[in-house]
VEXZABA-944761 format. One line per 3 residues: their letters; for each residue x, y, z of C-alpha. Coordinates in steps of 0.5 Angstrom, whole numbers. Layout:
! VEXZABA-944761
a	X/Y/Z; ... .
***
This chain:
! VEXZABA-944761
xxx	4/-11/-36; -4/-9/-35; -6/-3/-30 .
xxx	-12/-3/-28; -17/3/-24; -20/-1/-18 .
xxx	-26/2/-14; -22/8/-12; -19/11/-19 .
xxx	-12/14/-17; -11/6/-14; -8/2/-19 .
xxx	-7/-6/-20; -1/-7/-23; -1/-14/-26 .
xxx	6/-15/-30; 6/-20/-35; 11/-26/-33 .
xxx	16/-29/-38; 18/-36/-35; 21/-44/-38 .
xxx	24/-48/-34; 30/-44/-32; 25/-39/-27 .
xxx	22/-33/-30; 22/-25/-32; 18/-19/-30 .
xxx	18/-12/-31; 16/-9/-24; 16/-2/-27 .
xxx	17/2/-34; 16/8/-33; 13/9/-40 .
xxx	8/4/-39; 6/8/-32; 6/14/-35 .
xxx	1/12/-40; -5/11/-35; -3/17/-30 .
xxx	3/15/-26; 7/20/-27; 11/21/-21 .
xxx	18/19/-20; 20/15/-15; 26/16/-10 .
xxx	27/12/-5; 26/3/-4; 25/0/2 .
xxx	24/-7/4; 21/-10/10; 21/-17/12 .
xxx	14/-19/18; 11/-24/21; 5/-28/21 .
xxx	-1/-23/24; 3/-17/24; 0/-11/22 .
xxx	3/-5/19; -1/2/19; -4/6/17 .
xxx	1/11/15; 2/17/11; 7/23/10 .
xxx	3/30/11; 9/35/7; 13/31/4 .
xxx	6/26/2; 9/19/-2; 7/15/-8 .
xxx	7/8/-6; 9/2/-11; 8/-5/-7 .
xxx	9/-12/-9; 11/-18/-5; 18/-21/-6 .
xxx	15/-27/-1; 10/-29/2; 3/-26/3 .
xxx	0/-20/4; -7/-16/4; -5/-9/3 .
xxx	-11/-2/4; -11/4/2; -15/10/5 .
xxx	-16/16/2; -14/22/7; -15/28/1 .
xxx	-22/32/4; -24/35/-2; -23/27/-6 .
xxx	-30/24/-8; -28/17/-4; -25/21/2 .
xxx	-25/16/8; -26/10/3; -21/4/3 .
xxx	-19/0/-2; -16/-7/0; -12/-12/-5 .
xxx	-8/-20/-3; -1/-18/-5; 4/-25/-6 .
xxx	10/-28/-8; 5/-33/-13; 1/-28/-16 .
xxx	6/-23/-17; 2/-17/-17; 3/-10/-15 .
xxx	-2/-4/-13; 1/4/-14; -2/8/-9 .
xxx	-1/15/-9; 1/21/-5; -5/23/0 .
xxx	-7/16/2; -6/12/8; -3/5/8 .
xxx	-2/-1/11; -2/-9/10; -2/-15/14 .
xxx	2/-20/13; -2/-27/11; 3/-33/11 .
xxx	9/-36/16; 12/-28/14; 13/-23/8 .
xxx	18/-19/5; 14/-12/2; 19/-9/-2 .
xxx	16/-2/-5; 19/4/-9; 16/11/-6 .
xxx	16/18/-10; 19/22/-3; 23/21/1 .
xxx	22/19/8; 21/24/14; 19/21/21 .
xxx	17/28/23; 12/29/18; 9/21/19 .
xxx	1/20/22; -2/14/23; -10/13/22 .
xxx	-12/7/26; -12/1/23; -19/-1/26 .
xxx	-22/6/26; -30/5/25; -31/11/21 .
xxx	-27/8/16; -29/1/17; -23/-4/13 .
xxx	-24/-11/13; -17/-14/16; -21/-20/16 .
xxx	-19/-22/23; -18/-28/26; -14/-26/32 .
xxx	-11/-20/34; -6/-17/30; 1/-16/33 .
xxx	1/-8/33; 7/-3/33; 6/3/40 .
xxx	5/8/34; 0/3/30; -4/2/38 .
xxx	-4/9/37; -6/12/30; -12/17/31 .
xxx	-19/16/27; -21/19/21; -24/26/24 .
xxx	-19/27/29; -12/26/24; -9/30/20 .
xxx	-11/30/13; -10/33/6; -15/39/4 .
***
């Protein structure tokens, strides 16, 4: 397994290490020592999976009190998945990160607690699974909007994406609730 920083440092690639032959294959999606040797030393508490459409797009989401840690890999399909940093007092506050996610390449991308994020799925339809370090408390949820021009993420667009009310409806960066 390698763990990678990426542009934004507290967001780590996961690249698992594959074991396969001709019967199929193996892989570690989390080990627990392996993420605490470079610095993911939350628990995870709750797994959700979610099944989209092609065009759908997800986000951008966060939990003011009760803030959780994301763990996201694609069971199938493809996704491009973003993290934008919502913590006012981070250097990279406002910045976003995006990476693919899929089925094929089998990577993961830890987010941690005081980001936004969101996804939007690439292929004929994805199965996102993703393990989160608190539990889910829709009272506390804010949406960032997906396309807000102060944070400027690069959806990489080619038609409108399909968008829940909540989604229509997130707030820009200077209006939203964000973490000190």
């Amino acid at each position: 397994m390698e763990i990678t920083e990426t542009e934004i440092p507290d967001v780590k690639l996961i690249q698992p290490t594959l074991f396969g032959d001709q019967r199929g294959f193996f892989l570690e999606v989390y080990h627990q020592e392996k993420f605490h040797a470079h610095g993911i030393s939350l628990n995870f508490v709750q797994d959700n999976l979610s099944r989209s459409q092609r065009g759908v797009l997800r986000g951008l989401h966060y939990q003011v009190q009760h803030p959780q840690g994301k763990l996201v890999t694609v069971l199938a399909g493809e996704i491009y998945d973003v993290a934008v940093d919502v913590r006012k007092s981070s250097p990279t506050f406002g910045k976003w990160i995006g990476r693919t996610l899929s089925a094929e390449n089998r990577h993961a991308l830890y987010i941690p607690p005081g980001f936004a994020h969101g996804f939007h799925v690439l292929s004929e339809s994805a199965d996102v699974f993703y393990k989160c370090t608190d539990l889910y408390h829709p009272e506390h949820e804010r949406t960032l909007l997906w396309n807000d021009s102060e944070v400027g993420v690069d959806w990489s667009l080619t038609d409108e994406p399909l968008l829940s009310e909540k989604d229509q409806s997130g707030l820009s960066l200077s209006d939203v609730e964000c973490f000190d």
